[in-house]
C-alpha positions in Angstrom: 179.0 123.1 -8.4 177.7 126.1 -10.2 174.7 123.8 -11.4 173.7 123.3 -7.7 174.2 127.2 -7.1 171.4 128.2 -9.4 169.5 125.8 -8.2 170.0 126.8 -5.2 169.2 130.4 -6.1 166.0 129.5 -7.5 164.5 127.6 -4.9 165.6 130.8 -2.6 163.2 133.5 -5.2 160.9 130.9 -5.6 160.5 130.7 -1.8 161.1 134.6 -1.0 158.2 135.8 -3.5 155.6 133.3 -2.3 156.5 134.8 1.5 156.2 138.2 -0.2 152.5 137.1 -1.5 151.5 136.2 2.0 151.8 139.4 3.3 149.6 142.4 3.1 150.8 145.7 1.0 150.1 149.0 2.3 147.6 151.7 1.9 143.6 151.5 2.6 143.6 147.7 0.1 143.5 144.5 1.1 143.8 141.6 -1.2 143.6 138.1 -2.0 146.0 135.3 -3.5 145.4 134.0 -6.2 145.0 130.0 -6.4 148.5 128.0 -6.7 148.8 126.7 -10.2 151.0 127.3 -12.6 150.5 130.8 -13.4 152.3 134.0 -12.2 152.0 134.2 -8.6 150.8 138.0 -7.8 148.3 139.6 -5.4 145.3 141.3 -6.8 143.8 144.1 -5.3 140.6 144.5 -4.4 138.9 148.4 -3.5 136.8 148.7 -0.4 135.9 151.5 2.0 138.0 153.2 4.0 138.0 151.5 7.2 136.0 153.2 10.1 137.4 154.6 13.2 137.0 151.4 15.8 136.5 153.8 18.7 133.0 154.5 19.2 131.6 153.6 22.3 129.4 150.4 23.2 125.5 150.8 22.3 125.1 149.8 26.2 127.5 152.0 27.3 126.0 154.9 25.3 123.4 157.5 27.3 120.9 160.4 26.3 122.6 163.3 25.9 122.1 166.1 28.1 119.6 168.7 27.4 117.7 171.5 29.1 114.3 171.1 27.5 111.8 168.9 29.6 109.9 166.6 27.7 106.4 166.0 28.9 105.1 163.1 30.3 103.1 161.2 28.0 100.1 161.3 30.2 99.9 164.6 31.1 100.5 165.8 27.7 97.8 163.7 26.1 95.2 164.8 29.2 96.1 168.4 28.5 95.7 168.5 25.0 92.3 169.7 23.9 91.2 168.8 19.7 88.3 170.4 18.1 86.4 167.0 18.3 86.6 167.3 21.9 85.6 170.7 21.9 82.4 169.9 19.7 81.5 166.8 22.2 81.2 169.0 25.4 79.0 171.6 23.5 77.1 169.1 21.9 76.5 167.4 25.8 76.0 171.1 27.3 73.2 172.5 24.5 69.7 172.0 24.8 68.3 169.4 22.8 65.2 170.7 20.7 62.5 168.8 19.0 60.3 170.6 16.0 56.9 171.0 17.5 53.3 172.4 16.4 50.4 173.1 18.3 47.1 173.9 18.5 45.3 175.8 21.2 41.8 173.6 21.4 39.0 175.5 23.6 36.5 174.2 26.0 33.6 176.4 26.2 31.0 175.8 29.6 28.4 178.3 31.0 29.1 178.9 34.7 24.7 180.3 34.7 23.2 182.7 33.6 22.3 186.2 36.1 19.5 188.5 34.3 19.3 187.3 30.8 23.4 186.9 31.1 25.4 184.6 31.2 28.5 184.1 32.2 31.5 181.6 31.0 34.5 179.2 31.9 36.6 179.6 28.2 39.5 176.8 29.0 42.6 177.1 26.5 44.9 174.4 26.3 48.3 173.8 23.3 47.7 170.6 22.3 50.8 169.0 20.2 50.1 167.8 16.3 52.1 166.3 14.2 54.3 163.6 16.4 55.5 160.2 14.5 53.4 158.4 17.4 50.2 159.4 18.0 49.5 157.3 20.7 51.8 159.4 22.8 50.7 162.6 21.2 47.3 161.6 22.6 48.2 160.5 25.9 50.4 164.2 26.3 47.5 165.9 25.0 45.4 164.3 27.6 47.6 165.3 30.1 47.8 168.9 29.2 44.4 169.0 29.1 43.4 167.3 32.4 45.9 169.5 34.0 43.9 173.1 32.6 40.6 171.3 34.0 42.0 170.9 36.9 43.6 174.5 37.7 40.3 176.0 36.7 38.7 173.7 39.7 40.9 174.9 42.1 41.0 178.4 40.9 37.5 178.6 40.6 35.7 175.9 42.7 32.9 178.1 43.6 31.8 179.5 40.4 28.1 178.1 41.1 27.5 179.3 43.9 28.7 182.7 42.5 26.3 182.8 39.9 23.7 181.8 42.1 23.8 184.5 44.5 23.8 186.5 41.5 27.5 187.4 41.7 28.8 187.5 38.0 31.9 186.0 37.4 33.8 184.5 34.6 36.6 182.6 33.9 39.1 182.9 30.6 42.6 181.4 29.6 43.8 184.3 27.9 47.1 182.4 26.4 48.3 178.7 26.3 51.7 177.8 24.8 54.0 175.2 24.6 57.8 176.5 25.5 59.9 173.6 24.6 60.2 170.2 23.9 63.1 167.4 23.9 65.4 165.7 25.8 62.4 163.8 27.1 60.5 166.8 28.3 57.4 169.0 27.3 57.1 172.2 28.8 53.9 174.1 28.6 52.4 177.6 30.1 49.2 179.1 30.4 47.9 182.7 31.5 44.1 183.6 32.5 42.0 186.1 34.3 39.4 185.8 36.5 36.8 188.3 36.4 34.4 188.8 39.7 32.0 191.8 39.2 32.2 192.6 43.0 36.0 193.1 42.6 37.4 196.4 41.5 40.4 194.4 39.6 40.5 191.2 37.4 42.6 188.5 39.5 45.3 187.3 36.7 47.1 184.1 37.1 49.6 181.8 35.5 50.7 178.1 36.0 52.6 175.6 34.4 53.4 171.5 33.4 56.0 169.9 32.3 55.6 166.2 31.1 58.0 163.1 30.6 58.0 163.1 26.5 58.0 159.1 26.8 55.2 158.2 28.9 53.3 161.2 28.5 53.0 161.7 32.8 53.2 165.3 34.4 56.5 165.7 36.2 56.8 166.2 39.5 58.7 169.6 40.5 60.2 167.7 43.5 61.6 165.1 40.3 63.1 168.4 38.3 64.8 170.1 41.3 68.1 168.1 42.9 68.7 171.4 45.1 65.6 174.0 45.2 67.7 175.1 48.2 70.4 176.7 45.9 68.0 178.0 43.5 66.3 180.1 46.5 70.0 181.2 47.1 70.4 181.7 43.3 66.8 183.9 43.5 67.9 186.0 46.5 71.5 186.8 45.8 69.7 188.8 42.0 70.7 185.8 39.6 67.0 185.4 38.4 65.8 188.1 35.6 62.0 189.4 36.4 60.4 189.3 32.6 56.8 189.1 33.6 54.8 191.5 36.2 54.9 195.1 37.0 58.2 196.8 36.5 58.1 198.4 39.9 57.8 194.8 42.1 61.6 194.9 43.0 60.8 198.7 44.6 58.2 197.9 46.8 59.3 193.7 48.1 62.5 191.9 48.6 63.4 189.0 46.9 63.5 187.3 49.7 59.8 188.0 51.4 58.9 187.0 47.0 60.5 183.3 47.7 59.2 183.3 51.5 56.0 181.3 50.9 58.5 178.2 49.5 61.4 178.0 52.3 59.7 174.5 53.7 59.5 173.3 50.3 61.1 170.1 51.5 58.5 169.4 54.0 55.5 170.2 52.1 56.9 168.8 48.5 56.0 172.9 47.6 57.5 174.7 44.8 56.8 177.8 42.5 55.6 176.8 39.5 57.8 176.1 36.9 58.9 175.7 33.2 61.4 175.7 30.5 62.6 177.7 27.6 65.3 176.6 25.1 67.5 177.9 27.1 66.1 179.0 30.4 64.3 178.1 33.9 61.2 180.1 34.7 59.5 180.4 37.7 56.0 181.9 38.8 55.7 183.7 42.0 52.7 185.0 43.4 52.4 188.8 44.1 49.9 191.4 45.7 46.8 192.7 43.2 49.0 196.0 43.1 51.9 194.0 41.3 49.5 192.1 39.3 49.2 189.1 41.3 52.1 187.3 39.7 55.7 187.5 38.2 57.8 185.6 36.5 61.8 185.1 36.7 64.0 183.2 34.5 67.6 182.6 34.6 70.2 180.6 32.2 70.3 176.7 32.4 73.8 177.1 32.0 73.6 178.7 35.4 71.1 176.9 37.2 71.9 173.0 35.4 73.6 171.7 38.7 70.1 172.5 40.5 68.6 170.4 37.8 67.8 166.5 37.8 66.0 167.0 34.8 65.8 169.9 32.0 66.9 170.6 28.1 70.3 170.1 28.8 70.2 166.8 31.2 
């Protein structure tokens, strides 16, 4: 009876410590059994990390949080932002483009006649352009320029002969001829002359103008270099243009407006003052009284005038 006791009692340990084994100890541990064999039956501890709170919401339950600051739309804050690469684009499309240029003034000499042992000249000055990559079109702008000086001495002077023949001296001089820009397509050239009639107390003086397509060598007409002549009239009127040419005393003696009166049906008759460029400016020639020197000239910014433009340095 005792012999079936302990056995008894054995089998009850043996059972109560593999229950024991089954069953986690406490603390932040967990473990693992160990394989059943024939060694000691133990659990062995293993470390790990403390275990994490489980309450943290779901990810599609979560939202922004709340904050005063308003964040820009993407749009608007890429439109609004303005880089130095930007900056140096718009100057680059607003600045006048300039070419390197020479020139020479050539000189066409011709005797008008001759009135007691004197005679009397026609001395046409004309910039001609040297130096260009193709000479073609350096020749066929040269011709231009030139043809153009021939021609304004014609209509300026279309009865020199007969002059001379009833013994009336006169003579006929380009006193200056310059080219005042090139590029962006364009040539711009001016010339200033006198004409001197010996049954005139006063030399008439005069100046005129061209400006040329850089590419095909062809004068330009003014009606192709004006968009709105209207506005530049309003522009001339309202004081925006700068006199730099002509007697300093014009503006005290005629209006702006009666200066610009001989060009308000410019539309209908394809009239308009003559006109060149600068670098950076429009000029225009109006025609005056002998006692203001017959003409004056007026210039204003292209930066002011450009919408007015179809064509200049900057377009």
């Amino acid at each position: 009876m005792k012999i079936k006791l302990s056995s008894l009692l054995i089998t009850l340990a043996l059972i109560a410590g593999t229950l024991a084994a089954c069953y986690p100890v406490s603390g932040d541990s967990e473990y693992r059994t160990l394989p059943l064999g024939t060694g000691t039956l133990a659990p062995v501890l293993v470390e790990t990390e403390p275990s994490v709170s489980s309450d943290i919401p779901d990810e599609t339950t979560l939202s922004a949080p709340e904050t005063t600051e308003a964040i820009p739309d993407e749009t608007t804050a890429e439109s609004d932002v303005t880089t130095e690469a930007d900056t140096a684009e718009e100057t680059t499309e607003e600045a006048p483009v300039i070419v390197t240029y020479e020139y020479d003034v050539i000189e066409d000499k011709r005797e008008l006649g001759e009135i007691g042992g004197q005679k009397y000249y026609a001395v046409i000055r004309y910039p001609a352009l040297t130096g260009l990559d193709d000479a073609a079109k350096q020749e066929k702008l040269n011709t231009t320029i030139m043809q153009h000086a021939v021609i304004q001495y014609q209509n300026l002077l279309p009865n020199a002969s007969e002059l001379i023949s009833s013994k009336t001296a006169v003579s006929y001089e380009i006193t200056s001829a310059e080219v005042t820009y090139m590029g962006n397509g364009l040539v711009s050239a001016r010339s200033e002359g006198v004409i001197d009639q010996a049954d005139d107390t006063s030399d008439l003086r005069f100046a005129y103008s061209i400006i040329l397509d850089l590419s095909t060598g062809r004068d330009i007409s003014l009606k192709k270099i004006y968009s709105d002549f209207g506005a530049v009239m309003k522009l001339f009127t309202s004081g925006k243009f700068k006199q730099i040419s002509g007697e300093d005393s014009l503006l005290s003696s005629i209006s702006l407006e009666k200066l610009m009166e001989n060009y308000k049906y410019y539309a209908q008759y394809n009239d308009y003052p003559e006109t060149y460029f600068t670098q950076d400016s429009l000029v225009i020639i109006l025609d005056t009284d002998k006692e203001n020197g017959f003409f004056a000239e007026f210039s204003i910014p292209l930066a002011e005038v450009g919408d007015c433009l179809q064509r200049s340095p900057t377009k």
